[in-house]
Backbone as CSV, one residue per row, in Angstrom:
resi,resn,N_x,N_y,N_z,CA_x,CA_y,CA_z,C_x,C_y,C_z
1,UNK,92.592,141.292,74.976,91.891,140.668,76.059,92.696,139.469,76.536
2,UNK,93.075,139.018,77.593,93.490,138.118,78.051,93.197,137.245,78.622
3,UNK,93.495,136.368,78.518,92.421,134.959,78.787,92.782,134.666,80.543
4,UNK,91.684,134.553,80.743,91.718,134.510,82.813,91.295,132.627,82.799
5,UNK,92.381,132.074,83.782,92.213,130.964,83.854,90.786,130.582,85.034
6,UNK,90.328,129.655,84.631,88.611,129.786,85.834,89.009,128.480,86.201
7,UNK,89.677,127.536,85.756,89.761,126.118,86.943,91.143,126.663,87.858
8,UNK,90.474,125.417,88.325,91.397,125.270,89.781,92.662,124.158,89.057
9,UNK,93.807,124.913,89.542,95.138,124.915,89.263,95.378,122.779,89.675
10,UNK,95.810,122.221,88.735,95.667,120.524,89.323,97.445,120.612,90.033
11,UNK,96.855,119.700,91.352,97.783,119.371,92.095,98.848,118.660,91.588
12,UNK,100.325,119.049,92.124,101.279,118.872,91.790,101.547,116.914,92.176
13,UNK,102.282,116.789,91.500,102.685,114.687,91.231,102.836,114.563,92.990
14,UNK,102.390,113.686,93.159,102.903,113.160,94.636,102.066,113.413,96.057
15,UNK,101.279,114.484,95.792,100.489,115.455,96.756,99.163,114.547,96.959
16,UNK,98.527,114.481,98.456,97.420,114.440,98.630,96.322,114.397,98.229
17,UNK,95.639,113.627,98.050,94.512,113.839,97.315,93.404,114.899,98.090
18,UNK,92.559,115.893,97.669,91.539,116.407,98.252,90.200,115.697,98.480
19,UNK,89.657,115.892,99.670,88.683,115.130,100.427,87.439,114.831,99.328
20,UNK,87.347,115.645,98.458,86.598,115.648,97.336,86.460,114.655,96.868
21,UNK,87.905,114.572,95.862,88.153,113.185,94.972,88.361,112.128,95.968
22,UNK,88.589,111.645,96.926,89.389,111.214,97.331,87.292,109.977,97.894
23,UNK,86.552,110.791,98.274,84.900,110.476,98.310,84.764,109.485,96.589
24,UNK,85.325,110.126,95.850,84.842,109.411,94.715,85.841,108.387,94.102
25,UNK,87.044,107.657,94.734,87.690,106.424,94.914,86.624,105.536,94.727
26,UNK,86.536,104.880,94.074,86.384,102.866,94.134,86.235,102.194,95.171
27,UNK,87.902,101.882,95.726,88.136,101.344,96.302,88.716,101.983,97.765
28,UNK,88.688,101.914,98.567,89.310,102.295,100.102,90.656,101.337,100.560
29,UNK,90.944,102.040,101.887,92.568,100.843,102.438,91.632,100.022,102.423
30,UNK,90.319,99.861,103.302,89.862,99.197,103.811,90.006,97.713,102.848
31,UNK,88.957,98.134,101.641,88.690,97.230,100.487,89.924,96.239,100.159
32,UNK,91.178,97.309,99.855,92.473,96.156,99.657,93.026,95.412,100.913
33,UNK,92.827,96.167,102.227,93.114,94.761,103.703,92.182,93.752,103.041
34,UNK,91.127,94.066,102.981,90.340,92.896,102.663,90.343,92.230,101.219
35,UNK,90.813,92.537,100.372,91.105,91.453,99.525,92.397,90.888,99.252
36,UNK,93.375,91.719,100.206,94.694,91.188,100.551,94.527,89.706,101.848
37,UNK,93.559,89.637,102.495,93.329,88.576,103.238,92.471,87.451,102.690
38,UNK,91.590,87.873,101.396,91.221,86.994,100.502,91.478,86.236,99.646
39,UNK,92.923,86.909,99.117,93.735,86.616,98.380,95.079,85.330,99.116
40,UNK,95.302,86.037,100.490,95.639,84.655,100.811,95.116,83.310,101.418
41,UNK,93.898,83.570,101.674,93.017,82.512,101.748,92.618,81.727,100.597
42,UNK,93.285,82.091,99.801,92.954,81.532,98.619,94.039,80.720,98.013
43,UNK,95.170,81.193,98.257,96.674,80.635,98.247,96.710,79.505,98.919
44,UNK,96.213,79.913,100.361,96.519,78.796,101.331,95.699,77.809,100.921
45,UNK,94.498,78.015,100.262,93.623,76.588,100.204,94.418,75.799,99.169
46,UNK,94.886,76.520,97.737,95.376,75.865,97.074,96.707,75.419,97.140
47,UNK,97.479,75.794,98.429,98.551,74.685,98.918,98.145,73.630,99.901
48,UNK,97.679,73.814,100.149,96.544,72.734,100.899,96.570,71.844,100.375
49,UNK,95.608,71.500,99.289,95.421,70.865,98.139,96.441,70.187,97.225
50,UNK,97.768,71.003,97.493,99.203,70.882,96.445,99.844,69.583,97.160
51,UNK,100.452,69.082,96.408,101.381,67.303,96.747,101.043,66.786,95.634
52,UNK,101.461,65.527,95.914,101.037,64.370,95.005,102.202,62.923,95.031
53,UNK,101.747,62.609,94.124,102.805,61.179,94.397,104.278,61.748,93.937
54,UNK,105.254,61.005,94.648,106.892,60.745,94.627,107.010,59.709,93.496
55,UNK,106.322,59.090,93.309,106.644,57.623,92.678,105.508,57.369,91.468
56,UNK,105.227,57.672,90.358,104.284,57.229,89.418,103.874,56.244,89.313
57,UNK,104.582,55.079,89.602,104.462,53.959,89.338,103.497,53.132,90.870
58,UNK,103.563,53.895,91.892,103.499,53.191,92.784,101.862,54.160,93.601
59,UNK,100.664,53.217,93.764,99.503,54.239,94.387,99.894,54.709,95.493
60,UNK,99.654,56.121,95.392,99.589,56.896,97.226,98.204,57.302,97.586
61,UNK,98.055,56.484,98.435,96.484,56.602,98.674,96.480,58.481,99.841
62,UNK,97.343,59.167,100.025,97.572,60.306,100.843,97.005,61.287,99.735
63,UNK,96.732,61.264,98.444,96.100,61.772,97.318,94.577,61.810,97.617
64,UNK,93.658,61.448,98.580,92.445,61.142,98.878,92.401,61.822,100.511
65,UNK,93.891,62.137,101.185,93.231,62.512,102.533,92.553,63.831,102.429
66,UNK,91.610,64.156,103.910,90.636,64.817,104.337,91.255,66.574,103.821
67,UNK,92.557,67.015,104.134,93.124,67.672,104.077,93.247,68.304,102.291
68,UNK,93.378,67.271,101.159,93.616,68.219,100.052,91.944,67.840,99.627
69,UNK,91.189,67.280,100.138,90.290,67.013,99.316,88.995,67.597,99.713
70,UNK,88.966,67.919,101.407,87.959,68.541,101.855,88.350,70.389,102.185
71,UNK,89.340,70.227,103.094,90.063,71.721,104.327,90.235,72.483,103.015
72,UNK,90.981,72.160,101.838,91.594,73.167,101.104,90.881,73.615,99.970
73,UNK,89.968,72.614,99.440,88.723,72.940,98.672,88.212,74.666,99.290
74,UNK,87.836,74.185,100.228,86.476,74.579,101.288,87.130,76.031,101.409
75,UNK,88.421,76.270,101.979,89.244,77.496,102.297,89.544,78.342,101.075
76,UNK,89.434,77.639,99.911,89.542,78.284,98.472,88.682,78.985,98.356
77,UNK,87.287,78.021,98.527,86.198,78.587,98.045,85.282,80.012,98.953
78,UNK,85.946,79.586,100.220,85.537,80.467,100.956,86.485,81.790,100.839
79,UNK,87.758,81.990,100.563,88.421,82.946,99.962,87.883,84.008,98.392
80,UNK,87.533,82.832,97.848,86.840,83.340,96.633,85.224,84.209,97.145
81,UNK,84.574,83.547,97.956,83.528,84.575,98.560,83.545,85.686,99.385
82,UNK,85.151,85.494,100.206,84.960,86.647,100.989,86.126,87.625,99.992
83,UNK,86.574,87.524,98.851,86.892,88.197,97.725,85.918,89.889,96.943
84,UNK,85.012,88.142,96.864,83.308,89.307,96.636,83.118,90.124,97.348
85,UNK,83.311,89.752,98.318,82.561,90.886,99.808,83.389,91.705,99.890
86,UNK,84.593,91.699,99.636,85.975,92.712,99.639,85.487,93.397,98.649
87,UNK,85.440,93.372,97.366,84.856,94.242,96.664,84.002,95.225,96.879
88,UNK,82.741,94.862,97.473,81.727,95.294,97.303,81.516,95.964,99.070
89,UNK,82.642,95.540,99.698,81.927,96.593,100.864,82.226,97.903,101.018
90,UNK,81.616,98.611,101.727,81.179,99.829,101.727,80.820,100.549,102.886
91,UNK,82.201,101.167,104.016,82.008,101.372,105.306,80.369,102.434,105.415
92,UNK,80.057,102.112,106.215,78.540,103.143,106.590,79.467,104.487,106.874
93,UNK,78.547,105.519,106.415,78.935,106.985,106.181,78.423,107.686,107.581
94,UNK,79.236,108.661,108.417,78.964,109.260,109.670,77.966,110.531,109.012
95,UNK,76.948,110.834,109.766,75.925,111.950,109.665,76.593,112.867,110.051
């Protein structure tokens, strides 16, 4: 008796995924544009934020402006939320 193969033959390295699997992905392009733009919103806040004094010895009061202490906070944190939302969205499905 010889043994009859009953699955379906798995696609060769490199090939397409079928519409099948492809439904049961994680993640979409979509998901990584969007946490690729989260990700640098998140960079940017924390160069924002980046400097500091030239001189140890000597106060730089530019350690207190609006810019590392408010703009780059704020752009971090808002990177870090729209992070979340990158995750978790989920284009609406056509009927």
């Amino acid at each position: 008796m010889a043994y009859k193969q009953t699955t379906k033959p798995s696609a060769p390295q490199g090939s397409q995924l079928d519409p099948e699997s492809r439904s049961q992905l994680p993640f979409l392009k979509m998901n990584f544009i969007l946490m690729a733009i989260a990700g640098v919103m998140i960079v940017l806040g924390f160069c924002l934020m980046a400097g500091g004094a030239t001189d140890w010895d000597a106060f730089n009061a530019d350690i207190f402006s609006v810019r590392r202490v408010v703009v780059g906070p704020t752009i971090a944190f808002l990177g870090f939320i729209f992070m979340g939302f990158a995750i978790m969205y989920s284009p609406k499905r056509k009927v």
